[in-house]
C-alpha positions as CSV (number, residue, x, y, z in Angstrom):
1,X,-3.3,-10.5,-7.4
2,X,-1.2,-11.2,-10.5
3,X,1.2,-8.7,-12.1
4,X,-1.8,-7.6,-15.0
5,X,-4.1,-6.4,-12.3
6,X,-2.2,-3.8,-10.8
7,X,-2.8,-0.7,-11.0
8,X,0.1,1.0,-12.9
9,X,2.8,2.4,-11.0
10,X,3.7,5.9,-10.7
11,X,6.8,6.9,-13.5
12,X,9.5,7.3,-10.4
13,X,8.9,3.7,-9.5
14,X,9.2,2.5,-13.3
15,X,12.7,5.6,-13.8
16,X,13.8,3.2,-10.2
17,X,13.8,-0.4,-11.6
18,X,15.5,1.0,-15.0
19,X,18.2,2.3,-13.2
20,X,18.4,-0.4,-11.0
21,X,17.4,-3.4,-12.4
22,X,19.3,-5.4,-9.6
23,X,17.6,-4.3,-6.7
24,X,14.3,-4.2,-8.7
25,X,14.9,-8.4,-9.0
26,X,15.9,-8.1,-5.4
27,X,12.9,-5.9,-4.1
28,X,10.6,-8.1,-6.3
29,X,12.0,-11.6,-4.9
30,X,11.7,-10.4,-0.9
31,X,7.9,-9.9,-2.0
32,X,7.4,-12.5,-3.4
33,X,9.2,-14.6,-0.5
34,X,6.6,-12.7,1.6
35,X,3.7,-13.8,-0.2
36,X,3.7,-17.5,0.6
37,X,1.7,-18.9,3.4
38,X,-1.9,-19.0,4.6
39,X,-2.5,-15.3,4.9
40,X,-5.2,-14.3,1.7
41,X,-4.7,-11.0,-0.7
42,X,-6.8,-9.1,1.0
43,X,-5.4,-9.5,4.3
44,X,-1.9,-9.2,3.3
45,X,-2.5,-6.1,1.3
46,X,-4.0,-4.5,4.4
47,X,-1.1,-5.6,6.5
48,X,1.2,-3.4,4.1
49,X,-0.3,-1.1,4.3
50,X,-0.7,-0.9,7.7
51,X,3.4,-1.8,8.1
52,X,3.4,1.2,5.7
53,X,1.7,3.5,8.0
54,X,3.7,2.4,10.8
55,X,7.1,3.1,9.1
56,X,5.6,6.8,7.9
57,X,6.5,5.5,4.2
58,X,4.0,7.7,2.2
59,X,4.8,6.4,-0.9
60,X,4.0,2.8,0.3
61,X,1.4,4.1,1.5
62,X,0.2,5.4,-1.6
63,X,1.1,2.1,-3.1
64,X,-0.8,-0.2,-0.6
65,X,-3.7,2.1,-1.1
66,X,-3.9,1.8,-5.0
67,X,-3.2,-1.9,-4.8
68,X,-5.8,-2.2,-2.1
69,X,-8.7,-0.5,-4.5
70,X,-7.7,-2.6,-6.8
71,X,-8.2,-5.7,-5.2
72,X,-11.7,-4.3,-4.6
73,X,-10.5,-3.4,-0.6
74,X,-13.2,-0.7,0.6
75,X,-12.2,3.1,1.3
76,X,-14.0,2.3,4.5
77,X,-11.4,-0.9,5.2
78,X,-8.8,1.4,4.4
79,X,-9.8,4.1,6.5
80,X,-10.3,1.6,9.5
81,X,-6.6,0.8,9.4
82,X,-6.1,4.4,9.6
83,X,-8.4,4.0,12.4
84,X,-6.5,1.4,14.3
85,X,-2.7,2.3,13.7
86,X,-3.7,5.9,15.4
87,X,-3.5,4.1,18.9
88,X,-0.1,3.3,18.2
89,X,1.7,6.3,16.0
90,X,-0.7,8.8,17.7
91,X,-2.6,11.0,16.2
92,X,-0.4,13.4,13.8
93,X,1.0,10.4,12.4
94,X,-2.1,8.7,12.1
95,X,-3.9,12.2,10.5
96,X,-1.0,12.4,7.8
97,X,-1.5,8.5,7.0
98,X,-5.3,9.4,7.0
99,X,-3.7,12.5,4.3
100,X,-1.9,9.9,2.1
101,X,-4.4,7.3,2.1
102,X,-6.8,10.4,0.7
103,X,-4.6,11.0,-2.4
104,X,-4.9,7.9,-3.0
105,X,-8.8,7.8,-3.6
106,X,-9.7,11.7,-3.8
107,X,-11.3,10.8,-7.6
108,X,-12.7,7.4,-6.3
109,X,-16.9,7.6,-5.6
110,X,-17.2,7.4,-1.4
111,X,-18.4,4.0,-0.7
């Protein structure tokens, strides 16, 4: 996905990388660094956001959920990696991912 096509971020992330511009080149570097190898968009996107959901990082996971509609990723993909990280953080984790991942897409048509 190149820089043009995503979604715009929220105004924390852009008041972040203007107070920090180093650790924006750093933060921005490690993903890139991540990004090469055999593993396709959509893939990796879902990986984040499952990594997200593992860590309990809402606003990555708010992140990895507009990047992932963006790429054209289904709300029902989405929700099935909601599906599948709630054997591993357990359910009240997994029902306030299944929260976050519903900002995300609450004006979004159901699919």
């Amino acid at each position: 996905m190149s820089e043009t096509e995503l979604p715009k971020p929220p105004r924390i992330h852009d008041e972040f990388v203007e107070t920090f511009p180093d650790l924006a080149d750093a933060w921005s570097s490690m993903a890139a660094a991540g990004e090469v190898g055999p593993i396709d968009q959509k893939a990796m996107r879902l990986i984040k956001l499952a990594v997200a959901m593992g860590a309990m990082r809402e606003g990555a996971v708010h992140a990895s959920v507009r990047k992932a509609l963006a790429l054209g990723i289904t709300k029902s993909e989405i929700h099935q990696v909601v599906a599948l990280a709630s054997s591993t953080i357990g359910l009240p984790a997994a029902a306030a991912c299944f929260s976050w991942v519903s900002d995300g897409d609450a004006s979004r048509e159901e699919d």
